[in-house]
N, C-alpha and C positions, 0 to 999 in steps of 0.2 A: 504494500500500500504506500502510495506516495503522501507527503506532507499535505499538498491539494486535497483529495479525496479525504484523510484524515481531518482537514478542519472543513470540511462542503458539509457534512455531518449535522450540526448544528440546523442549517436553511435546508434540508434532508426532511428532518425529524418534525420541523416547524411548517412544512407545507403537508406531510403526513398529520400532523396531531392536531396542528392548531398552537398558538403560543397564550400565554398567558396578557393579557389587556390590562395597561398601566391603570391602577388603581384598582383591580380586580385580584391583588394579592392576598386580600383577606379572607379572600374565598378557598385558596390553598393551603391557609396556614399552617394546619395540621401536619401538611406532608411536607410546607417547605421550613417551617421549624428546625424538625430533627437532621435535615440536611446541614443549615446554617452551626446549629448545633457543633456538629461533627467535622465542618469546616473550622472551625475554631479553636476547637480541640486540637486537629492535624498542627493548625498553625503554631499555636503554644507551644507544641511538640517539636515542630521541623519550622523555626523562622524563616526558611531558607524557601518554604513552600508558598509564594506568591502568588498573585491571580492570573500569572500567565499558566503555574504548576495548577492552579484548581482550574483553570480551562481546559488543561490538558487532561485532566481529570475525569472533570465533566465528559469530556469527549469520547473519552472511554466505558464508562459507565453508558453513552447513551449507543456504543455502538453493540454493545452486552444486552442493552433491552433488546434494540432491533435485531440483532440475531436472534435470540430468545423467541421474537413476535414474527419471526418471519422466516426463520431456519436457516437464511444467510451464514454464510463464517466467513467473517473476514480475519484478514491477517492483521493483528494490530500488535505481536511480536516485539516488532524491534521499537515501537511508542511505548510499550508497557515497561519496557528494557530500559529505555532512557529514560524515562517517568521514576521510576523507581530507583533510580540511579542519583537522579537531580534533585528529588525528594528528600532521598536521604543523603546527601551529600550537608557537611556543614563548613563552614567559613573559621 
C-alpha cells in the first residue's frame, strides 16, 4: 500500500458512512468519549505520540473496520511497523 491510498482512507470511509455534522457531536458522545479518553492516556504515556501519530492511528483502526465490514485485506504492514516504531520511540 502506498502513502496515497493509506491517507484517501479517511474521504473512503466519509463518502461510505456519512461524517459527523459540526455541532452534532453531542449526539456521539458516548462513543467519542472513550476514544478521546484513551487518546490521552496514549499521550501521557508516549509524549512523543502527536496528532500526526493519532492520525496515523486513526487511519489504521479505520482500515481494521472496513476490512472487518467488507472482507477487504489490505496490507497496512509496513504503516503499522512504522507507527509503532514512532510511537514508541522517545526523545
Amino acid at each position: 500500500m502506498q502513502l496515497y491510498q493509506f491517507e484517501k482512507i479517511y474521504s473512503q470511509m466519509e463518502k461510505e458512512f456519512g461524517k459527523i455534522r459540526k455541532g452534532d457531536e453531542e449526539t456521539y458522545s458516548m462513543l467519542l468519549l472513550p476514544m478521546e479518553s484513551n487518546a490521552l492516556k496514549i499521550h501521557r504515556k508516549f509524549p512523543a505520540s502527536n496528532s500526526r501519530r493519532m492520525k496515523e492511528a486513526i487511519a489504521l483502526v479505520l482500515f481494521d473496520i472496513k476490512s472487518r465490514c467488507t472482507g477487504e485485506s489490505f496490507d497496512t504492514g509496513n504503516f503499522l511497523r512504522s507507527f509503532r516504531v514512532l510511537l514508541l520511540w522517545r526523545h
